[in-house]
C-alpha positions in Angstrom: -15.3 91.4 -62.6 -17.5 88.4 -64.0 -17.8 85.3 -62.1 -16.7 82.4 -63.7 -19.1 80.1 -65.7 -20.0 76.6 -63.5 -18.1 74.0 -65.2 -21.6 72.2 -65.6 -25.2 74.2 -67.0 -27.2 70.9 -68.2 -31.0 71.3 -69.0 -32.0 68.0 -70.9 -34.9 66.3 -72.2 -34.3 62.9 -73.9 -36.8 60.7 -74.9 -36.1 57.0 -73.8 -38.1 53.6 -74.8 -40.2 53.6 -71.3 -40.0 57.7 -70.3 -38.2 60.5 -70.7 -34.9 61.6 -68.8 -35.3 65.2 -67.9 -32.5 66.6 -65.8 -31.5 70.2 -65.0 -28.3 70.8 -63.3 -26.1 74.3 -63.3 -22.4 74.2 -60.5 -18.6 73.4 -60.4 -17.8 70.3 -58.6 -14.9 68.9 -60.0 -16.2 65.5 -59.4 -19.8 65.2 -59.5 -21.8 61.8 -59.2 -25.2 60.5 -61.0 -26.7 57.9 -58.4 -29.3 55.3 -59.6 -30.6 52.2 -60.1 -30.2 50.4 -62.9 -32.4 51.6 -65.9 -32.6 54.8 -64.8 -31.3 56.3 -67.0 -27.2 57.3 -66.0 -25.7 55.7 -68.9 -27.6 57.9 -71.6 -26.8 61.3 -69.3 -23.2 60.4 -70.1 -23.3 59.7 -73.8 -25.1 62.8 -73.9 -22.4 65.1 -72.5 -19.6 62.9 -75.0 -21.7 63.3 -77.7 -22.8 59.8 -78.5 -26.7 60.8 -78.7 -28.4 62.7 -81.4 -32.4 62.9 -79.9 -32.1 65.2 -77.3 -33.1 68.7 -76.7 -31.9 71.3 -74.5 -28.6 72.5 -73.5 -25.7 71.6 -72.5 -22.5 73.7 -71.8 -19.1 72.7 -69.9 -17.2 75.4 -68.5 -19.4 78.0 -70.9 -18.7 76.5 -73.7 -22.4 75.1 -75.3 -22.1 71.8 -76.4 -25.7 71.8 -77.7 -28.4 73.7 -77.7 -31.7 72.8 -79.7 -33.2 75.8 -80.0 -30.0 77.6 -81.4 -28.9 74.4 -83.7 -25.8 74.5 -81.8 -24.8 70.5 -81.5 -21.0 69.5 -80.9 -19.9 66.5 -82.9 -17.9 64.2 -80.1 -15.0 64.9 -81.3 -14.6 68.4 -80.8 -15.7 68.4 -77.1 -12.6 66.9 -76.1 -14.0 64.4 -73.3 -12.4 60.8 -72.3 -15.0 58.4 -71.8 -14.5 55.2 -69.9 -17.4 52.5 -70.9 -18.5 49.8 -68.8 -16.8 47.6 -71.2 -13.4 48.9 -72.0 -13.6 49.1 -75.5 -9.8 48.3 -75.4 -8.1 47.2 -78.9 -7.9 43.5 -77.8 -5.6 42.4 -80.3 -3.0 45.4 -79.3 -0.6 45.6 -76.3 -1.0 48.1 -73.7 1.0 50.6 -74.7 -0.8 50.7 -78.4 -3.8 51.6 -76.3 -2.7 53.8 -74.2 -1.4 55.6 -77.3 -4.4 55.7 -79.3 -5.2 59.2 -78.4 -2.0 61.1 -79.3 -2.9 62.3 -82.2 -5.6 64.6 -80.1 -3.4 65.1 -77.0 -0.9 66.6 -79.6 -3.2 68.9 -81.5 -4.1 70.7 -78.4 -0.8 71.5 -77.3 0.1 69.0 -74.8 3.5 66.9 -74.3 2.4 63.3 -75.0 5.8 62.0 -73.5 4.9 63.8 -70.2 1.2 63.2 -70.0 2.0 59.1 -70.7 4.7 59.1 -68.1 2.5 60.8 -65.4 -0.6 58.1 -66.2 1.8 54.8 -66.4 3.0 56.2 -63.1 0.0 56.9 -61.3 -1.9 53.6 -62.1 1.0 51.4 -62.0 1.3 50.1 -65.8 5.1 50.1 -66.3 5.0 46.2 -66.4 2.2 46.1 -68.5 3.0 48.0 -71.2 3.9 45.2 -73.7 1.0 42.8 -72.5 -1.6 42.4 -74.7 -4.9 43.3 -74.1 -6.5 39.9 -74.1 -4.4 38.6 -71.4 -5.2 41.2 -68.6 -7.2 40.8 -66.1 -10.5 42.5 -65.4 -8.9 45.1 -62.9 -5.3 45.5 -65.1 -8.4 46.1 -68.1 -10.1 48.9 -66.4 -6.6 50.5 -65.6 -5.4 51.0 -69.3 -9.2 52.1 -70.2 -8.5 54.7 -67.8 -5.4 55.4 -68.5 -6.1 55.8 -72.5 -8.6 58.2 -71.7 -6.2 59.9 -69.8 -3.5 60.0 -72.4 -6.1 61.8 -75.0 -5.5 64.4 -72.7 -9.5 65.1 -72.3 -11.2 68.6 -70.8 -13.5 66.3 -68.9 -13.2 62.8 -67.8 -16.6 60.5 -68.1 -16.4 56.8 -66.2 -19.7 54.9 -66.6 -19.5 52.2 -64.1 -15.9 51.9 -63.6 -15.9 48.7 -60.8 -19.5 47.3 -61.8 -17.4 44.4 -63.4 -15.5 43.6 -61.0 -16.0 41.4 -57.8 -15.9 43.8 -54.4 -12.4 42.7 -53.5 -11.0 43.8 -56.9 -13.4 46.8 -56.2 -11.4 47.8 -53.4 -7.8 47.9 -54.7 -9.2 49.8 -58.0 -11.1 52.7 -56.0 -8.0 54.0 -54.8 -6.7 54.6 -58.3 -9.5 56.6 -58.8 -9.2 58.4 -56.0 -5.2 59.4 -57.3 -6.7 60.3 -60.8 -9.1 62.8 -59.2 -6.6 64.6 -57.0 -3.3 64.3 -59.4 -4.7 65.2 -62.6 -7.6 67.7 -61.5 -9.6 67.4 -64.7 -13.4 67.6 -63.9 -15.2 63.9 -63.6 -18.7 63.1 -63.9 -18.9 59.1 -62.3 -21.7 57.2 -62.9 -22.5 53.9 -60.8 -25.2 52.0 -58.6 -22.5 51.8 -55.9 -22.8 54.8 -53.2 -19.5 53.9 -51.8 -17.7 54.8 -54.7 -19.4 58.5 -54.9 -19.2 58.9 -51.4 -15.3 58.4 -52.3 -15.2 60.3 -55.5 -17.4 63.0 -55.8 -17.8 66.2 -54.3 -21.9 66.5 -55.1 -23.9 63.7 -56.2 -27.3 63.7 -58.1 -30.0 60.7 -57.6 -32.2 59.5 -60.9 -35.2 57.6 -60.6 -36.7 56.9 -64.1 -35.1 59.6 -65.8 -36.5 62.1 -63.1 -33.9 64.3 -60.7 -35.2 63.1 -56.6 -32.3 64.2 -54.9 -28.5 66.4 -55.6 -26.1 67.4 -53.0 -22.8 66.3 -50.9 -22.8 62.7 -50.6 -23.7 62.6 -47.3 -26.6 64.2 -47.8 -27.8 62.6 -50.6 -27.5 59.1 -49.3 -29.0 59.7 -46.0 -32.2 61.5 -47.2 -35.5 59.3 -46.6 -36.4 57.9 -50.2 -32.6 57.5 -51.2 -31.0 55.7 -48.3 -33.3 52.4 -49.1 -31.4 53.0 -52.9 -27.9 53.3 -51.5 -28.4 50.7 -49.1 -28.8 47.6 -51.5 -25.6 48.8 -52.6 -23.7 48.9 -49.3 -24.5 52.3 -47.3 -21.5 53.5 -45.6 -19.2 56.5 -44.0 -16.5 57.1 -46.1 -13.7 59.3 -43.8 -10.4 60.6 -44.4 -8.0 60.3 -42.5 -4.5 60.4 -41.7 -1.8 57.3 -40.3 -1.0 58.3 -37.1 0.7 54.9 -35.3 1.6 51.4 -37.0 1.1 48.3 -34.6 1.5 45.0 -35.1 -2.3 44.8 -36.6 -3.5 47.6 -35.9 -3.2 51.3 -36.9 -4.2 54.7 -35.7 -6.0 57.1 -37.9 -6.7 60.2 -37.4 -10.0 61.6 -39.1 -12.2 65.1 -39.7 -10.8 68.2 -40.4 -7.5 69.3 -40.2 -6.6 69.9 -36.9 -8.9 67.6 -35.3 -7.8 65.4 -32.6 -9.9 62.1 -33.3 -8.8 59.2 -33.6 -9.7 55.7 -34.5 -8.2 52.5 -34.0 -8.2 50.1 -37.7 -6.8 47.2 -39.2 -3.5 47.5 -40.6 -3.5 50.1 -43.7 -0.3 49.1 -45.3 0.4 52.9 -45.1 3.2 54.6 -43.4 2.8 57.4 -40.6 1.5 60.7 -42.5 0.4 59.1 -45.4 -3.2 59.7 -46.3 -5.8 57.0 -46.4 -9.4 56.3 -46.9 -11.6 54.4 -44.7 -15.6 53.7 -44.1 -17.9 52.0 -41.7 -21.5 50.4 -42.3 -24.2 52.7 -41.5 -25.8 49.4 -39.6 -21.7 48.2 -37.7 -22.1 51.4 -35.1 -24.1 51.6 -32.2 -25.0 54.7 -30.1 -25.1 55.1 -26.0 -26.2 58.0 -24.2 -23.8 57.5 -21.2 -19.8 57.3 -22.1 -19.1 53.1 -22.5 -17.0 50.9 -20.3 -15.3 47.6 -20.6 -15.6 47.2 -24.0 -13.8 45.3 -26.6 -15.1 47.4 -29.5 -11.9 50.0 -29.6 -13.3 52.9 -31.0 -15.7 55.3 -28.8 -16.0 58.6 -29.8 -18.2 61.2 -28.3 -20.7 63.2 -30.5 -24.0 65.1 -30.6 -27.0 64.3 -32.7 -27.8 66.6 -35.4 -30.5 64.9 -37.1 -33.1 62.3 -37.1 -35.6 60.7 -39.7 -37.6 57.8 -41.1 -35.7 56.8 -44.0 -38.6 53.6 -44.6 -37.0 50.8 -43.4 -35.0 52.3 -40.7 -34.4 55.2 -38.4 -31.7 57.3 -39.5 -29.2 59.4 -37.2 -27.2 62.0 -37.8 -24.2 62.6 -35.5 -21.6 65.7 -35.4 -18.4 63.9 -34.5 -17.2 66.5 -31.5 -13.3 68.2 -31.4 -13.3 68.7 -35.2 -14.5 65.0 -36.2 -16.9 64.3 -39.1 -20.3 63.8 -39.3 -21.5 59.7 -39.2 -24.6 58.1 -40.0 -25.8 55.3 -37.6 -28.9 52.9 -38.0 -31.2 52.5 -35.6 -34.9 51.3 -34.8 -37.6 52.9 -33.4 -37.0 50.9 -30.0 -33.8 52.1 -29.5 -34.3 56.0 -30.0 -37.3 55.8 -28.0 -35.1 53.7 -25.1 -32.8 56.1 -25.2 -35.0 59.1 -25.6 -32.9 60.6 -28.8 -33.6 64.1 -29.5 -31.9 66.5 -32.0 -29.1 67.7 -29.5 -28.7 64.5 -27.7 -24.8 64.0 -26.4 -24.0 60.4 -27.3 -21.1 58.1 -28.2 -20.3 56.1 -31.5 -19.2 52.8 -30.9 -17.6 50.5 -33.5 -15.3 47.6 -33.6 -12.0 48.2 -35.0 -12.6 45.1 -37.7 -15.6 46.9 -38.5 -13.5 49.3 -40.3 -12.7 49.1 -43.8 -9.8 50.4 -45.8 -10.3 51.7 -49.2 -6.5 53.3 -49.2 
């Protein structure tokens, strides 16, 4: 029996005003992340896979299907590849209400066999447009705008879902209570997402592998976590706001605090944050600053920081500006990146192996959802 063709086999060469983007990429993540400055290129990867282009060379195939290929001819007008694409900008009707929008792809979503009825349900429902639906577009705000942009891709019923940017434009509160309809989209409608941003929070959130472009040039793919801690990548993610994005589960609401519940299934750690909003078994979404945890080498005391937890380091490196750290959360936690200087690992005599504990304050914790 065959094995299934990777939802992505890219090999592109596209000549741009200052140099040429050349990226190679062949897997299946169903979400997969382009990291980079801005400049560097992301934006024309993306109109590439929807088609927007018409000077590049190479291939391109989705799920084995080729989209282009220069040496065979072979080059997919837009239309037929079936993608939803989500610019910076919206590109919204502005002189239309929500739903008008939101029904602007039908026509498609019908012709490849879908129920529009169903489909337009499921996406009012998931991003929370019910009351919006008869608001016109100029009126929204910038968060309610990037909702309906979504969710009109979404109601096309695309193969593949394409987001340039999708919280760029908005301030880092609004930021937060956006990410976590993302987050729904990904896991309710299960439709393959390529998310391009400057923000490694967001990808850390989103994707399942990232890639990192530096002047249309591949320096770096993998898990998140890898990505954004590898020296030469880590000063890129952290002008954007390096953290640990964990998962986690509501174990105990207090008055202003809650207990989470983090790293595999199973695990027993815990961590102590401010109040999710979430009830007990709900799933939720949190992250601390590379640079808000500290390490000790013997087990703290008479602390006010609430969260301790007990780990081993795994790894250790120069990232430029900083000394990274590595550390295997022990009893089935995750693994956490923690900033240090030289000083301090040569204080404390760090070594690959080293037992240790992570200390953080429990404000020091934010909650994406």
């Amino acid at each position: 029996m065959s094995a299934s063709p990777p939802i992505f086999d890219i090999d592109l060469k596209i000549p741009l005003q200052e140099f040429n983007l050349e990226l190679a990429y062949s897997g299946s993540p169903r979400s997969l992340g382009l990291f980079g400055v801005s400049g560097s290129g992301k934006t024309t990867f993306l109109e590439c896979l929807a088609g927007l282009r018409r000077r590049e060379f190479g291939q391109v195939a989705f799920e084995g299907e080729p989209w282009l290929d220069s040496t065979k001819g072979i080059r997919i007008k837009s239309r037929y590849r079936n993608v939803g694409y989500v610019a910076q900008d919206h590109l919204l009707f502005p002189r239309r209400d929500v739903r008008s929008n939101l029904e602007a792809g039908k026509k498609r979503l019908l012709e490849n066999g879908l129920n529009f009825e169903e489909v337009f349900r499921n996406v009012i429902s998931i991003l929370e447009l019910e009351t919006l639906l008869d608001r016109k577009v100029e009126l929204l705000s910038g968060g309610e705008r990037q909702r309906v942009a979504l969710g009109r891709a979404l109601c096309s019923g695309p193969r593949l879902l394409l987001l340039d940017e999708p919280l760029a434009s908005l301030d880092t509160g609004l930021r937060l209570r956006i990410l976590p309809y993302l987050m729904k989209v990904r896991d309710a409608f299960r439709i393959p997402m390529v998310v391009v941003s400057h923000n490694p929070l967001e990808l850390q959130a989103l994707c399942d592998e990232v890639l990192v472009v530096s002047r249309g040039r591949l320096i770096g793919k993998g898990s998140p976590d890898e990505v954004f801690s590898a020296a030469g990548v880590f000063e890129l993610a952290k002008d954007g706001g390096f953290e640990n994005v964990l998962t986690g589960t509501v174990l105990e609401c207090n008055n202003r605090t809650d207990t989470v519940s983090i790293g595999e299934t199973g695990g027993s750690v815990s961590i102590r944050v401010p109040t999710t909003g979430e009830e007990v078994g709900q799933r939720v979404f949190c992250s601390i600053a590379s640079g808000d945890a500290i390490l000790s080498v013997q087990e703290p005391a008479g602390l006010s920081a609430r969260n301790c937890l007990q780990g081993k380091v795994e790894a250790i490196f120069d990232s430029g500006s900083s000394i990274l750290s590595r550390v295997e959360v022990l009893e089935g936690g995750p693994a956490m990146i923690v900033e240090l200087t030289q000083d301090a690992v040569d204080d404390l005599k760090l070594a690959i192996g080293s037992d240790v504990y992570i200390i953080f304050k429990t404000n020091s914790v934010r909650i994406l959802v």
